[in-house]
C-alpha positions as CSV (number, residue, x, y, z in Angstrom):
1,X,-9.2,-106.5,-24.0
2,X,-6.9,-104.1,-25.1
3,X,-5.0,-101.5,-22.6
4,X,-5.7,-98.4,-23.0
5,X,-2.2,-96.3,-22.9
6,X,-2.0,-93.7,-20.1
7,X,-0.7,-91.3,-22.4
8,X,-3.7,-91.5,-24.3
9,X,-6.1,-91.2,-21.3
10,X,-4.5,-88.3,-20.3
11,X,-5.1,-86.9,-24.1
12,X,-8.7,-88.3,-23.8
13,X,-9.4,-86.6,-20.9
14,X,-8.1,-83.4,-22.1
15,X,-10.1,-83.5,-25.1
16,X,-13.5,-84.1,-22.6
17,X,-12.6,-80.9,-20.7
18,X,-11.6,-79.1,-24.0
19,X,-15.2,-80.0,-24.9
20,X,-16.8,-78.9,-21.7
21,X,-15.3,-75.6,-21.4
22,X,-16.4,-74.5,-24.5
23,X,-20.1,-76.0,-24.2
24,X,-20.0,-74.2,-20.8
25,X,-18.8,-70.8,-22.2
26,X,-20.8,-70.8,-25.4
27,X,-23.9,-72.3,-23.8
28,X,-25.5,-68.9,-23.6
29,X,-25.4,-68.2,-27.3
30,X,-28.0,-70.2,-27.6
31,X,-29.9,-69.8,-24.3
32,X,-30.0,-66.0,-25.4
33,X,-32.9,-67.0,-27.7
34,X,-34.8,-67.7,-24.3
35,X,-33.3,-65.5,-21.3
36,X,-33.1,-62.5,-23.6
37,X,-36.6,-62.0,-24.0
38,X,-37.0,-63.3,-20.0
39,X,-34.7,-60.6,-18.9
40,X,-35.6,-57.9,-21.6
41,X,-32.2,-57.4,-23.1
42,X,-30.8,-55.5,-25.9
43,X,-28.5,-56.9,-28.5
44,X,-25.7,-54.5,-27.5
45,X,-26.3,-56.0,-23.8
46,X,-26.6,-59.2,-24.4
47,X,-23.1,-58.8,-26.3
48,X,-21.7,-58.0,-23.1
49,X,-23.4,-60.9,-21.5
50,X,-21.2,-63.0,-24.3
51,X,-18.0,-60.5,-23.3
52,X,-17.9,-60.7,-20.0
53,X,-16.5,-64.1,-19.4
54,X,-13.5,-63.4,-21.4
55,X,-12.0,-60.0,-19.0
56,X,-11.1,-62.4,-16.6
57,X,-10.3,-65.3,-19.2
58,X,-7.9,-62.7,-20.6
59,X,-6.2,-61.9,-16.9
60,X,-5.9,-65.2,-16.2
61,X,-4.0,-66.3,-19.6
62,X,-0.9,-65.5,-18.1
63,X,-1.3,-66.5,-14.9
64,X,-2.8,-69.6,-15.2
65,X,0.1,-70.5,-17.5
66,X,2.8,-69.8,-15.3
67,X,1.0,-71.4,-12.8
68,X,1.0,-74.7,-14.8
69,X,4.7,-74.4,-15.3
70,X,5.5,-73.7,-11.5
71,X,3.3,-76.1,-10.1
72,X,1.6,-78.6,-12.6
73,X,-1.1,-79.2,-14.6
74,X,-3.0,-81.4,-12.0
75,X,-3.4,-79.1,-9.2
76,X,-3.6,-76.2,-11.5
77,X,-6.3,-77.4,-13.6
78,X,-8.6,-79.5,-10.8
79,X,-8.9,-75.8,-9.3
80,X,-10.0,-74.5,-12.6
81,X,-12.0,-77.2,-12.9
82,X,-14.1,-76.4,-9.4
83,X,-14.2,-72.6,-10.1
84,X,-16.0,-73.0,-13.8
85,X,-18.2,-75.7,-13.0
86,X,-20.2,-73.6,-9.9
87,X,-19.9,-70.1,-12.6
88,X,-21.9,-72.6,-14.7
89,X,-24.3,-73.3,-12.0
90,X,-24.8,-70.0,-10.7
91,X,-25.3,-68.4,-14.8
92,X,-28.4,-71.0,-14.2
93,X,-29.3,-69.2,-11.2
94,X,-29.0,-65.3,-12.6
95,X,-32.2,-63.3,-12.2
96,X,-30.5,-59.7,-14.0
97,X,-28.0,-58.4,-16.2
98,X,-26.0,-57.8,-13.7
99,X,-25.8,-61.1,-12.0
100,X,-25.7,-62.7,-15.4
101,X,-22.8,-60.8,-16.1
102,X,-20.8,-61.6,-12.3
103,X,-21.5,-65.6,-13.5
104,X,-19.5,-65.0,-16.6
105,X,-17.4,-63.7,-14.7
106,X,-16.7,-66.2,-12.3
107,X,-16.8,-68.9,-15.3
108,X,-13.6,-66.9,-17.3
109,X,-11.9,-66.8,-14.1
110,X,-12.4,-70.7,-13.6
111,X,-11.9,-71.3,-17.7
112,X,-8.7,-68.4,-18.4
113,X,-5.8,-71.2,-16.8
114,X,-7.2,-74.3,-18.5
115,X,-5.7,-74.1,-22.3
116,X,-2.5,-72.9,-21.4
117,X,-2.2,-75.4,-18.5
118,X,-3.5,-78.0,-20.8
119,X,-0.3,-77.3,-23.3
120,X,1.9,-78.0,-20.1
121,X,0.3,-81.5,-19.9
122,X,0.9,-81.9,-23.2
123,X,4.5,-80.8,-23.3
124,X,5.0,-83.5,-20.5
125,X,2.6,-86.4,-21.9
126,X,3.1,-85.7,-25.9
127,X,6.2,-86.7,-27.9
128,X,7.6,-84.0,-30.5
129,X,6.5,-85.4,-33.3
130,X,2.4,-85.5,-31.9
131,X,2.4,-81.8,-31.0
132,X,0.2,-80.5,-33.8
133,X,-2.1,-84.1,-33.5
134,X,-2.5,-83.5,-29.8
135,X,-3.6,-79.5,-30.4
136,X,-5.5,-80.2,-33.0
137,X,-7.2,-83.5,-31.2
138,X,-8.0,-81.8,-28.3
139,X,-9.5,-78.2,-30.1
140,X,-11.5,-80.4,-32.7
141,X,-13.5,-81.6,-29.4
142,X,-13.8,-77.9,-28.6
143,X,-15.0,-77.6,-31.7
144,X,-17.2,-80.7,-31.1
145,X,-18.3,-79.1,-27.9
146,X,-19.5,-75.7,-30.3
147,X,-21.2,-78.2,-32.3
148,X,-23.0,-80.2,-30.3
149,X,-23.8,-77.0,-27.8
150,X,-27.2,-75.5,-29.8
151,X,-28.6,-78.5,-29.7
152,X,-28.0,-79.8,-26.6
153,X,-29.1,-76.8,-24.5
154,X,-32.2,-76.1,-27.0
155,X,-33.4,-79.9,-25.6
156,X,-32.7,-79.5,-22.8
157,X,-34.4,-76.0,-22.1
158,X,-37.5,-77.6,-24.0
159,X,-37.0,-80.6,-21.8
160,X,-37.1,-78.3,-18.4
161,X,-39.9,-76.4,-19.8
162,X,-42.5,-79.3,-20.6
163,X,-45.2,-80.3,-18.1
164,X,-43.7,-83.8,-18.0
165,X,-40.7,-86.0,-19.7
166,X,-41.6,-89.0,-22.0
167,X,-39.0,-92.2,-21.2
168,X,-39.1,-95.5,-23.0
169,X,-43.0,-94.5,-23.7
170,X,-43.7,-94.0,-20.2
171,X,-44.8,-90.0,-19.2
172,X,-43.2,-88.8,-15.9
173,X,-44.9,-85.8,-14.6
174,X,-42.1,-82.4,-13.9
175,X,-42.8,-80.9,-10.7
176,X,-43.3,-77.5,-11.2
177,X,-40.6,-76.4,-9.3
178,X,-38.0,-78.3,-11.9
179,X,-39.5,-76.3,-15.1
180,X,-36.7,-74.2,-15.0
181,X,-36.4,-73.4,-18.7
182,X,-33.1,-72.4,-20.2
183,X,-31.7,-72.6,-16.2
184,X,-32.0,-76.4,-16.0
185,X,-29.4,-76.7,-19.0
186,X,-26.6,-75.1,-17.0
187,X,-27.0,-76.8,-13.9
188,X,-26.8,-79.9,-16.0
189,X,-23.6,-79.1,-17.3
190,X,-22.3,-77.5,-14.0
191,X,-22.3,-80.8,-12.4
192,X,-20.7,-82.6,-15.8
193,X,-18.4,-80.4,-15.3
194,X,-17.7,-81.8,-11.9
195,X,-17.7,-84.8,-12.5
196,X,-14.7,-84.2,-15.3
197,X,-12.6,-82.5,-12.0
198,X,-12.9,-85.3,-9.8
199,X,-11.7,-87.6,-13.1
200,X,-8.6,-85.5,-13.8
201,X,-7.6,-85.2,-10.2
202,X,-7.9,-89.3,-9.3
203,X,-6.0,-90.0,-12.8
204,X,-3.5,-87.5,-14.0
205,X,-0.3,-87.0,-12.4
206,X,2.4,-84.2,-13.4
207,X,5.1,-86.2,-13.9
208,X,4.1,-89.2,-16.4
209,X,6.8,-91.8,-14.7
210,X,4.7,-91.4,-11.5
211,X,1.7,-92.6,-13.1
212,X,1.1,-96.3,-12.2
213,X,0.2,-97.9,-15.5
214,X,2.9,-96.2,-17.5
215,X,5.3,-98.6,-19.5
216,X,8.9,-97.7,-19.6
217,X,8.3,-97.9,-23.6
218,X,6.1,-94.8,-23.4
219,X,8.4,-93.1,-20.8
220,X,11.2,-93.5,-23.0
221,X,9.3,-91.6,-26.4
222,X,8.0,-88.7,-24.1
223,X,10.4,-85.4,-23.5
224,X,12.4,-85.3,-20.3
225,X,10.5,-83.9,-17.3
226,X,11.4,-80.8,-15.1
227,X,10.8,-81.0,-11.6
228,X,9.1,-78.2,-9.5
229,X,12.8,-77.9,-8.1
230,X,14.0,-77.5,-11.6
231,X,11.3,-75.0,-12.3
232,X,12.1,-72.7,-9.6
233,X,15.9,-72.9,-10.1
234,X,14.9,-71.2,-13.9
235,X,12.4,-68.7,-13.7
236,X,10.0,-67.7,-16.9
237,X,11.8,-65.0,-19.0
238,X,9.3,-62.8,-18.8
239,X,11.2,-60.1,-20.9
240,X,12.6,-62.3,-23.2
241,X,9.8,-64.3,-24.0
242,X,7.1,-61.8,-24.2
243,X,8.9,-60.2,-27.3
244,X,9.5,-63.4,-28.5
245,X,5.5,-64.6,-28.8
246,X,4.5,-60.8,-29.3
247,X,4.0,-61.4,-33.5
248,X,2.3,-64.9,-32.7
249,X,-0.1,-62.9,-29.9
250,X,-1.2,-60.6,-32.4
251,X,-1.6,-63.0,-35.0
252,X,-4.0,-65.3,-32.6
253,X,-5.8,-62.0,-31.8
254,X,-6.9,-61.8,-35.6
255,X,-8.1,-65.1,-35.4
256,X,-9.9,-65.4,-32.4
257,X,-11.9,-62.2,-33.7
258,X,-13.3,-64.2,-36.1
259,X,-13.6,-67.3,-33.7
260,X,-15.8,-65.0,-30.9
261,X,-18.0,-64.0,-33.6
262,X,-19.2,-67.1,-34.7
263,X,-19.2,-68.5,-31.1
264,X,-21.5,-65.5,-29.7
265,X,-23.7,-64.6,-32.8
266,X,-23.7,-67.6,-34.7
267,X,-27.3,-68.9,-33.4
268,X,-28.4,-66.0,-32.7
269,X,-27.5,-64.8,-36.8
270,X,-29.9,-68.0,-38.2
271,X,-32.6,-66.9,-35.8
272,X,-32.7,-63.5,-36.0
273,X,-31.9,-62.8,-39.8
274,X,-33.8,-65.8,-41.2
275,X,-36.5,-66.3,-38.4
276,X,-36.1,-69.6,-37.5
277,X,-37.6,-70.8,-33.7
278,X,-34.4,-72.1,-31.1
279,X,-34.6,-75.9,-32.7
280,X,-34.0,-75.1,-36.2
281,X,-31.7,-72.2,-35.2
282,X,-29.8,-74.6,-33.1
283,X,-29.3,-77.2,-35.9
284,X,-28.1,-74.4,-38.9
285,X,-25.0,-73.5,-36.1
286,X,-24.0,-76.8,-35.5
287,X,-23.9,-77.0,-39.0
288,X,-21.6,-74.4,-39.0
289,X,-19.8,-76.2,-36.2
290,X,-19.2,-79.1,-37.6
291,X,-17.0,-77.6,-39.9
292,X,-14.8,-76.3,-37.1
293,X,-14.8,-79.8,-35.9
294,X,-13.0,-81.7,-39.1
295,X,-10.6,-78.6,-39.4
296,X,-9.3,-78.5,-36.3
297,X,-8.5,-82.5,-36.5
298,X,-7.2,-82.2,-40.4
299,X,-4.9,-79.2,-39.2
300,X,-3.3,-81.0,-36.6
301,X,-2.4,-84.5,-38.9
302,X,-1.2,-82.2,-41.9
303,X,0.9,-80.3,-39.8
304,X,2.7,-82.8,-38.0
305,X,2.9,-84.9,-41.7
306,X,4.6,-81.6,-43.2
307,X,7.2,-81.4,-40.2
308,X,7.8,-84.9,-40.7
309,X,9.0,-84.7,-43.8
310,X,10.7,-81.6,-43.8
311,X,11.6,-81.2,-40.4
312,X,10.6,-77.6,-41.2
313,X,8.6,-76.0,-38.5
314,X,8.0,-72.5,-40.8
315,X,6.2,-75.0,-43.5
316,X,4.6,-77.1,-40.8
317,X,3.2,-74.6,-39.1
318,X,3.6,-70.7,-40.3
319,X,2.6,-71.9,-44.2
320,X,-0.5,-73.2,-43.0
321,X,-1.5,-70.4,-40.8
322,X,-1.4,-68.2,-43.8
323,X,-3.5,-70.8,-46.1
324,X,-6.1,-71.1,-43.7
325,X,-6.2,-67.6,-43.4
326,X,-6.8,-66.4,-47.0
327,X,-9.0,-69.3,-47.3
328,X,-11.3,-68.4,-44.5
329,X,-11.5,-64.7,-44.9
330,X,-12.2,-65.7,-49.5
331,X,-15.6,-68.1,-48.0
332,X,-16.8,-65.5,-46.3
333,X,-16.9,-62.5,-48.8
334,X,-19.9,-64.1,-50.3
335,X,-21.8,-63.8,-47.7
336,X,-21.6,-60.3,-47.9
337,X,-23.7,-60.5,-51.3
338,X,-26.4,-63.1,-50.7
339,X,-29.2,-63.8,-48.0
340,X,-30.0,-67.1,-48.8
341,X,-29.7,-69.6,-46.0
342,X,-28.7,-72.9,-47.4
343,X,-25.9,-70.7,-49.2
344,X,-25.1,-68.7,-46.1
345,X,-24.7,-72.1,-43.4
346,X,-22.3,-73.6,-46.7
347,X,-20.1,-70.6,-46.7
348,X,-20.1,-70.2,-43.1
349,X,-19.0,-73.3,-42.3
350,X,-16.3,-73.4,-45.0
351,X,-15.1,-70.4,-43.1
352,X,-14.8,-71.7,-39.7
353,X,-13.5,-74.8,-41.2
354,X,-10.3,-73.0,-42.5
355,X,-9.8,-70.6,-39.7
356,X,-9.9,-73.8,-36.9
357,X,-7.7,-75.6,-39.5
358,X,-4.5,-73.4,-38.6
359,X,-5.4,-74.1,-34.8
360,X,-3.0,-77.5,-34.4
361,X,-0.2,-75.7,-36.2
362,X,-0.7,-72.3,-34.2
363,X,-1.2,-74.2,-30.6
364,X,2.2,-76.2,-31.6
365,X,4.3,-72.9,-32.0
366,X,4.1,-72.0,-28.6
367,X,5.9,-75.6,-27.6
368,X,8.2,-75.3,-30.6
369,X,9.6,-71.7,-29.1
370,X,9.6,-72.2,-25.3
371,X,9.7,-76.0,-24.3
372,X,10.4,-75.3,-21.4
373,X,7.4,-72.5,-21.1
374,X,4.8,-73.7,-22.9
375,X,2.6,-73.1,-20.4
376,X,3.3,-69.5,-19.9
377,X,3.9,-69.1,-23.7
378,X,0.5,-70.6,-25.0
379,X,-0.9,-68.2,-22.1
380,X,0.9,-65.1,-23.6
381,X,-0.1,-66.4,-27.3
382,X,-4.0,-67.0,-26.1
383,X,-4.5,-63.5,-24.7
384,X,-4.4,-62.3,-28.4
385,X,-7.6,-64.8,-28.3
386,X,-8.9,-63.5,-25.3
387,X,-9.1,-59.7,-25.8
388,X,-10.6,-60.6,-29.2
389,X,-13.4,-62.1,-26.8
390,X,-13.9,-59.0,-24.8
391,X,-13.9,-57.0,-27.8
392,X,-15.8,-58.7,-30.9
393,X,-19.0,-59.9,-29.3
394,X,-19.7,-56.3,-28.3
395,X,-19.1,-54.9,-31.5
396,X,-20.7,-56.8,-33.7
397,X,-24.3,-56.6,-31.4
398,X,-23.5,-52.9,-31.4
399,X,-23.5,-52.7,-35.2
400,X,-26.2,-55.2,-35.5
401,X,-28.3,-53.0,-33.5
402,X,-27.8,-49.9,-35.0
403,X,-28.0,-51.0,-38.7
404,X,-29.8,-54.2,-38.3
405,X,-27.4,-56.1,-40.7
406,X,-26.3,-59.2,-39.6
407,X,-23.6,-59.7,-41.9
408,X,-21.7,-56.4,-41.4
409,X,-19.5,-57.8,-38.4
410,X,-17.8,-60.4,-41.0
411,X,-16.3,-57.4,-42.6
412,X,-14.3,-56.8,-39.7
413,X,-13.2,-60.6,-39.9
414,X,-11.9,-60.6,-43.2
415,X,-9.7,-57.6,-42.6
416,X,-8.0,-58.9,-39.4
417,X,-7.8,-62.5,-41.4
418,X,-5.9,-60.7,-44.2
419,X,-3.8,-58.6,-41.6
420,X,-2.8,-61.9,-39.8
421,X,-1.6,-63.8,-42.7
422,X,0.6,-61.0,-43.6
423,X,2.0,-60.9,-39.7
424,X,2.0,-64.3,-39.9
425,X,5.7,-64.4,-41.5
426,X,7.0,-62.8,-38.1
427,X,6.1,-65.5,-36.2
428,X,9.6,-67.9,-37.0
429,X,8.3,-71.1,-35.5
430,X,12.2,-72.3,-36.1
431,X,13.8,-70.6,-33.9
432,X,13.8,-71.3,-30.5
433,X,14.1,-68.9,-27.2
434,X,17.6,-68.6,-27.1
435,X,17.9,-69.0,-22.8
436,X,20.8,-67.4,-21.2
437,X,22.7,-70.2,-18.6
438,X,21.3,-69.9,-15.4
439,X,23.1,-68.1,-12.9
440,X,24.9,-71.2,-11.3
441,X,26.3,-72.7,-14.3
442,X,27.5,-68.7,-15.1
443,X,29.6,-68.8,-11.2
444,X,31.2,-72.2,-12.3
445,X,31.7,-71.6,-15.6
446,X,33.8,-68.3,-14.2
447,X,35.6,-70.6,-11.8
């Protein structure tokens, strides 16, 4: 039997939790269809519902980045790991707005480190020339995890909401206590997600030589490793890098606009504006999905092919931010013009497969500027992201409520789209942070 590299099961089990997380944090999009009638909501609150995990997702960008950087991915991210998976459980246990809302919460605070701390693994485990395949990789299974998300929690609310289950033909009666509805699906996934925490702390280790079944081949390909010594000795640039990743923030905020749109409102879009029930709802957005799925796994090969051959990271990367761009935001305009739903799911998922195409070059840029801060730069870059999150969801149920048309909020997508490719061409994925010397080298130097 063949042995299975560690640096691909640390890549593997990145792409698992990049797939959880984003089951867990979309998961209510879908149970909305259920709890919003349970806890007699509004579309405007129910938008906040959506909005409310990303405040502290957005804090915690930062943070959980430098974090990362100052004292590794395995620590940083098995703490994540504990915090989101008991927000997920206790969403399942909200009775009000208001506790629904302190769940989503607690679930941004455990979910706003992991990305960002995911890019330090990655900086550690992934050779240059893999960058854009791991990004892309690892947000196609996020993308898998959108996908797969409808579906899963629509069975499983109907599972925890019939009188008994049928298994291999035989009926086994549901206590009464268990029909928990839309409830039962999150305190399934809370203890998946678990389960994925206990994984990544047993197997991952921060520095890839100190992992037991690592060849001195693979040590050899991947980049050299700082130690937490090293780290210390040369502090994050705050100042400096900041201004550096401001242009590729802002860009990343007009794509994750369009991103928290379809994530929140997608489901809710094919059941409200074409009246479908939660199954057939649930299977038009994965639909949609799906799409996200194959771009963000085609994005990451072409760019790293591109770089490859041209050893050009403003064709490799910047170029196809601004394709993707133009292409999403020209899919969606005719949406604006029909109401047919066969033709609405195609153009919607054309869409989200060319805005999730530019996420393996875009997720590579931070590790092309700062190296050495990946971390803390993909945090910086992913708060653009993150106050789109905050901001989108609500909008968009706003508008929906007061003029009932469902396809108004993609308006506001294709502007930012168009704006972002045009900001795009300040992002200079060539040119690295230029780092002073540290302090030391500056005394000897003078000597």
């Amino acid at each position: 039997m063949r042995r299975i590299r560690p640096t691909t099961g640390v890549l593997f089990l990145l792409c698992l939790m990049y797939a959880i997380t984003y089951i867990d944090r979309v998961n209510v999009s879908t149970a909305a269809t259920v709890f919003r009638q349970e806890l007699q909501l509004s579309n405007t609150q129910v938008g906040f519902v959506f909005s409310a995990f990303a405040y502290p997702y957005l804090l915690f960008q930062i943070f959980g980045g430098w974090v990362g950087d100052r004292f590794g991915a395995r620590m940083a991210l098995t703490v994540a790991g504990l915090i989101w998976s008991f927000g997920t459980i206790f969403t399942g246990m909200a009775g009000s707005l208001a506790t629904m809302i302190a769940a989503r919460i607690m679930l941004g605070f455990g979910e706003g480190a992991t990305f960002p701390v995911a890019t330090r693994a990655m900086s550690d485990w992934t050779t240059v020339g893999r960058r854009g395949f791991a990004q892309g990789i690892t947000h196609s299974a996020a993308r898998l995890g959108n996908a797969i998300t409808p579906p899963i929690i629509a069975a499983l609310t109907l599972a925890f909401t019939q009188p008994f289950w049928t298994i291999f033909g035989f009926q086994i009666p549901l206590p009464e206590a268990a029909r928990v509805s839309w409830r039962g699906s999150f305190f399934v996934m809370g203890v998946i997600s678990l389960a994925w925490t206990l994984a990544w702390w047993l197997y991952f280790r921060d520095n890839p030589r100190e992992h037991r079944a690592i060849t001195a081949t693979e040590v050899e390909r991947l980049p050299s490793f700082r130690t937490r010594a090293e780290r210390k000795r040369e502090p994050v640039p705050w100042g400096r890098l900041t201004r550096r990743m401001l242009p590729v923030t802002i860009v990343y905020f007009c794509y994750g606009w369009t991103l928290w749109l379809y994530l929140s409102w997608i489901p809710q879009y094919f059941a409200q504006s074409y009246k479908l029930n939660l199954r057939d709802s649930a299977f038009f957005a994965a639909g949609v999905f799906f799409g996200g799925v194959v771009g963000d796994t085609l994005g990451g090969v072409v760019t790293d092919r591109i770089y490859e051959r041209t050893r050009d990271h403003n064709k490799a990367r910047r170029n196809l931010v601004v394709a993707g761009f133009l292409c999403s935001l020209a899919s969606m305009l005719p949406i604006l013009f029909v109401h047919d739903i066969t033709l609405a799911a195609i153009f919607l998922s054309a869409a989200f497969f060319f805005s999730e195409f530019t996420i393996g070059p875009m997720w590579a840029i931070p590790m092309d500027i700062a190296p050495k801060y990946s971390g803390t730069a993909s945090g910086l870059m992913n708060t653009g992201s993150a106050l789109a999150a905050i901001i989108s969801p609500v909008i968009a149920g706003y508008l929906i409520d007061v003029t009932g048309v469902w396809e108004l909020p993609l308006v506001g997508s294709i502007a930012l789209l168009l704006l972002g490719s045009m900001l795009a061409f300040r992002m200079r994925p060539g040119e690295e942070l230029e780092m002073p010397p540290p302090a030391g080298r500056v005394r000897e130097a003078a000597a």
